[in-house]
C-alpha positions in Angstrom: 15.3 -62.3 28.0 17.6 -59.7 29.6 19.5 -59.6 26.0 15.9 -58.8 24.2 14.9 -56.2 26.7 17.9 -54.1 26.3 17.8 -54.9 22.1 14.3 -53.4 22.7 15.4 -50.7 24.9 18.3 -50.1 22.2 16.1 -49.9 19.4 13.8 -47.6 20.4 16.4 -45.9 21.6 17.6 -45.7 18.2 14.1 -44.9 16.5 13.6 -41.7 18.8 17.1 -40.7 18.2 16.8 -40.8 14.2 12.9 -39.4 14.4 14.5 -36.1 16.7 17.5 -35.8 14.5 14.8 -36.0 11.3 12.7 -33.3 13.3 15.9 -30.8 13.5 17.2 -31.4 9.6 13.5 -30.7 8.8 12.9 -27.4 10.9 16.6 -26.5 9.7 15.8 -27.1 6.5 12.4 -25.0 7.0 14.3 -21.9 8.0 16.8 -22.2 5.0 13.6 -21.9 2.8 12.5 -19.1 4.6 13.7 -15.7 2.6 15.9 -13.4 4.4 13.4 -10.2 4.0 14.6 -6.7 4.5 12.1 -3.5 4.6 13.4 -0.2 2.6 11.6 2.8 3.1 12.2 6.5 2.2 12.7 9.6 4.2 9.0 10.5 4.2 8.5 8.2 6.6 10.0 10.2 9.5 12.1 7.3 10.4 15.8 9.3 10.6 18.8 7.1 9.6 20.3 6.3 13.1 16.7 4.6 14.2 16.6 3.0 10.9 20.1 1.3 12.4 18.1 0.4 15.7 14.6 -0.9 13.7 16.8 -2.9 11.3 15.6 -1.3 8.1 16.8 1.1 5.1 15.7 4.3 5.1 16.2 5.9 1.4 16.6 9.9 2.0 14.4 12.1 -0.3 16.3 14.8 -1.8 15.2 18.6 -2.1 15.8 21.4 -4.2 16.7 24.3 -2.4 17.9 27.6 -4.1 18.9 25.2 -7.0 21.3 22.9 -4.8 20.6 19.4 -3.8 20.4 18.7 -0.3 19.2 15.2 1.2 17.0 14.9 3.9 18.9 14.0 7.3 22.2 13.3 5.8 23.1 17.1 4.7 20.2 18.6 5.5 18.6 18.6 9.4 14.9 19.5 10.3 16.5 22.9 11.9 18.5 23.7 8.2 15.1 23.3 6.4 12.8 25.5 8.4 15.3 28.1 8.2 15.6 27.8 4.8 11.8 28.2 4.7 11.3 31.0 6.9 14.3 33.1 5.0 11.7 32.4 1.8 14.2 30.1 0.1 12.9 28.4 -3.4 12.6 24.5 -2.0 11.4 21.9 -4.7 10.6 18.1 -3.3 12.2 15.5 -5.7 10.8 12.1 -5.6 14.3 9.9 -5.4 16.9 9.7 -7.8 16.3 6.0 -10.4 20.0 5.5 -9.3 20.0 5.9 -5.3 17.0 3.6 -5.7 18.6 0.8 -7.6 21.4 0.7 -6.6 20.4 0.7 -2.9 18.5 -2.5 -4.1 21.7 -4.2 -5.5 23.4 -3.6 -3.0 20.7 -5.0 -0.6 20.0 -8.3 -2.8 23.7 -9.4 -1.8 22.6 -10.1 1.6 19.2 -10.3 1.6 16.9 -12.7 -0.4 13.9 -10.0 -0.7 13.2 -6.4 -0.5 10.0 -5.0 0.8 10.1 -1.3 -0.2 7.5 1.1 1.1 7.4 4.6 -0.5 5.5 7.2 0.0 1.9 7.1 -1.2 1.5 7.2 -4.8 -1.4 9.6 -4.8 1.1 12.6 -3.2 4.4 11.5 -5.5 5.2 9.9 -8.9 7.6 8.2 -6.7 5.7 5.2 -5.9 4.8 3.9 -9.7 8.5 4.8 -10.6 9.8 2.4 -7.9 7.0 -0.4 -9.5 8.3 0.1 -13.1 12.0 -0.5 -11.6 11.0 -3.5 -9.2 9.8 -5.3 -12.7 13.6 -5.8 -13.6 14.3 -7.7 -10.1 12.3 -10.6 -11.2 10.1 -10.5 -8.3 13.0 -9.9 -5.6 11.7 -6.6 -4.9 7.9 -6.4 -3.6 7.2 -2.2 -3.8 4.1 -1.2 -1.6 1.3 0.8 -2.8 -0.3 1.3 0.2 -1.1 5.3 0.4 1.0 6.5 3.5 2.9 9.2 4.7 4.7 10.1 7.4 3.7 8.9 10.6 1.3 6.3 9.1 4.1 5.0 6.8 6.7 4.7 9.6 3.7 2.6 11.1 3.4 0.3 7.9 7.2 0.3 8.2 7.2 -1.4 11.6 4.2 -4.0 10.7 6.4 -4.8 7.6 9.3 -5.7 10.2 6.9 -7.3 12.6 5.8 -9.6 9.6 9.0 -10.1 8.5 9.6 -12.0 11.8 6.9 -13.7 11.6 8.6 -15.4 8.6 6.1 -14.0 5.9 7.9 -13.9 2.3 8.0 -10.2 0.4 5.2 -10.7 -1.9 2.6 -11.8 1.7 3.5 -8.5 3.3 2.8 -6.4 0.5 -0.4 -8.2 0.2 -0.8 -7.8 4.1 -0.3 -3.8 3.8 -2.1 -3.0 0.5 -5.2 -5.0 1.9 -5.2 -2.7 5.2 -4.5 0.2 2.8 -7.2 2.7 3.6 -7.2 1.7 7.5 -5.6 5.1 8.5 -6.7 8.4 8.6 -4.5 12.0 8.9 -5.9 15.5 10.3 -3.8 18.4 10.1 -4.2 22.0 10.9 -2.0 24.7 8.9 -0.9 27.4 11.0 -0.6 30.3 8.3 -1.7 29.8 4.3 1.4 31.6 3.3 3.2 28.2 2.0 -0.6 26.4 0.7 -0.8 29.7 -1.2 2.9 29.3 -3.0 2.5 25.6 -3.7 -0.8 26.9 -5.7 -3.0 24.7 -3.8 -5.3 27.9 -2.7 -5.3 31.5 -4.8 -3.8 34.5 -3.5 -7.5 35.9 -3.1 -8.3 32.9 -0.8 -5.0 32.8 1.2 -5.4 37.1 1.9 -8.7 36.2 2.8 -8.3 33.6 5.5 -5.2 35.7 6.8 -6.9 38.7 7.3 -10.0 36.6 9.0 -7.2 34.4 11.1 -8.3 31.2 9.4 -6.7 27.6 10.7 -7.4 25.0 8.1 -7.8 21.9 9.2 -6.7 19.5 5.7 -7.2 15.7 5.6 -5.5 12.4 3.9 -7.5 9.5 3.5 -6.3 7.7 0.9 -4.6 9.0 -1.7 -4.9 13.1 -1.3 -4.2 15.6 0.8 -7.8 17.4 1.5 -9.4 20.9 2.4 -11.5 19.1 5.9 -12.5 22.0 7.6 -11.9 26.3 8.3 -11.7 27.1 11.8 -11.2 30.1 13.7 -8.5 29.3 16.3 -6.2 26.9 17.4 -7.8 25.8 19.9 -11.2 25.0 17.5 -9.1 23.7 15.1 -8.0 21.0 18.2 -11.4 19.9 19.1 -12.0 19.6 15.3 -9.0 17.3 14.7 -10.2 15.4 17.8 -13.7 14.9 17.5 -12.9 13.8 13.6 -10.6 10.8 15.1 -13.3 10.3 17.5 -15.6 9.9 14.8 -13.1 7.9 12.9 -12.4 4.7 15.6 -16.2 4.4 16.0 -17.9 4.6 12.9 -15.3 4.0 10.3 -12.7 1.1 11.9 -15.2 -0.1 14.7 -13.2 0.6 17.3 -14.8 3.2 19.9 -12.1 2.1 22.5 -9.4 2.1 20.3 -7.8 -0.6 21.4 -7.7 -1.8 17.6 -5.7 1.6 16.5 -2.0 3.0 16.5 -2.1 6.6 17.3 -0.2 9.1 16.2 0.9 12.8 16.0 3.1 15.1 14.0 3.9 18.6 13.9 6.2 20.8 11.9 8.7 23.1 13.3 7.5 23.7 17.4 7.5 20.7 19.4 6.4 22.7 22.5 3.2 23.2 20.5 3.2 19.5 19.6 3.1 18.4 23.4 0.9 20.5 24.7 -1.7 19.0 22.2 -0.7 15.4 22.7 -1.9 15.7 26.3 -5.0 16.5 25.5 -5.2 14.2 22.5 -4.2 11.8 25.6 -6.7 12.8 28.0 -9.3 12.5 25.2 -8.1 8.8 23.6 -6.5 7.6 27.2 -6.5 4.1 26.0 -3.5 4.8 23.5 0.1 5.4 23.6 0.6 8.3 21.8 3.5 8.5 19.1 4.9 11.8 18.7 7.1 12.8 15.5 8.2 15.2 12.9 6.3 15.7 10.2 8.1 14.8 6.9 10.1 17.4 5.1 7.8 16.8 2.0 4.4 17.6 3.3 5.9 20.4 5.6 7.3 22.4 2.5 3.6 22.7 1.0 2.4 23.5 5.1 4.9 25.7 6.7 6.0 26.2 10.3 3.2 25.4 13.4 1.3 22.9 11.9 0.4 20.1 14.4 -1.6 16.7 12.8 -2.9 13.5 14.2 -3.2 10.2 12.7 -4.2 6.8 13.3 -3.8 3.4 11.9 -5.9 0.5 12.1 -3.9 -2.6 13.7 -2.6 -5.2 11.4 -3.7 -8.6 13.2 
């Protein structure tokens, strides 16, 4: 009896033993299926390249035109560079990125990883987005490119639900589904400190832009979606301020359903002052005190066509 008892004992032994070593092969072999997944992004974003090292992502850099020489945006050319450039009236021309810093950023990447995700800038402010598609159709699916009508702080956001998704263990092609889904679940206000630059990027006439100098206009523009959009003229800064912030206001109630925003990222950019910049995040703070604020540049890009003193802030909806 003795004998049988420890056979018994033995056996199941055994069974338990096989069925845990079956349990490890299996969740082994679950995580070799997974895809290794890495998230690309471009400049725009306002991610710089030494936190792109700390997120764990790519950051391309957008290159610019300036006086006729190429420059690239945080590798030979800083935020202090550009706005003196600017303000000295130098010629600047954006440049979506170069076909062959794009691909072969991606070669290099596919050694290592098994997937790109690549976010661009959105496709209704640069050309750069569709080229990126066309390209991603030679990579036979290896490369998911993300339409999802960003910029700036918003992208960087869609940048680190990407990476949060990505450890989640979602393949490429789920997270670009994810982001385009929640594509229009963000909304950008920013107010343009002088018309000078609008007025050379021919997005208002020289009548308009003499006009609202001589009356000290501030407009407040808006991107939702795919353009960047007259919102509102106001008088002074500070009206400009309560505009921006009443629209966000308006914007977590009525359009994303969340009055507390406890459902929203929050975010801010400026170009050029930062003292400016945190004097209105505290009282964007006081007024949304539920929020951490997130306080950036605004990208190179959208700062060309704005000029110095601009201050924004944005939101975007929380991926769940």
């Amino acid at each position: 009896k003795p004998y049988f008892q420890g056979f018994s004992f033995f056996f199941t032994y055994g069974i338990l033993c096989i069925s845990g070593e079956k349990n490890t092969k299996d969740r082994t072999r679950k995580r070799e299926s997974m895809s290794k997944v890495i998230v690309v992004t471009d400049s725009n974003s306002g991610i710089t390249q030494s936190q792109s090292k700390e997120l764990g992502v790519v950051v391309l850099p957008m290159p610019f035109y300036i006086d006729d020489k190429m420059y690239y945006e945080d590798i030979d050319l800083t935020q202090e560079q550009f706005y003196e450039k600017l303000t000295q009236g130098g010629e600047i021309k954006t440049s979506m990125p170069l076909v062959g810093d794009v691909t072969d950023k991606w070669d290099e990447l596919l050694k290592e990883y098994d997937e790109i995700v690549y976010i661009p800038m959105s496709s209704g402010l640069s050309s750069s987005c569709e080229t990126a598609l066309m390209l991603a159709q030679d990579y036979e699916g290896r490369v998911e490119v993300v339409n999802n009508q960003r910029i700036s702080v918003t992208q960087r956001q869609s940048v680190l639900d990407a990476k949060m998704l990505v450890e989640q263990g979602k393949s490429a092609t789920e997270i670009k589904e994810i982001l385009e889904k929640n594509k229009f679940e963000s909304s950008i206000y920013i107010m343009v400190d002088t018309l000078e630059y609008l007025k050379k990027g021919g997005r208002i006439t020289p009548a308009a832009a003499a006009l609202g100098t001589l009356l000290k206009l501030k407009p407040v523009l808006q991107i939702q979606g795919e353009k960047l959009d007259a919102f509102a003229k106001a008088r002074t800064v500070k009206q400009a301020k309560s505009i921006m912030i009443e629209s966000m206001k308006n914007d977590f109630e009525k359009r994303f359903q969340s009055p507390d925003g406890k459902k929203m990222h929050l975010e801010m950019a400026y170009t050029h002052d930062l003292e400016a910049a945190e004097a209105f995040k505290e009282e964007v703070q006081a007024a949304f005190p539920n929020n951490e604020i997130v306080l950036n540049p605004l990208s190179l890009s959208v700062s060309c066509h704005i000029g110095p003193g601009a201050l924004a802030i944005a939101c975007s909806k929380v991926i769940e």
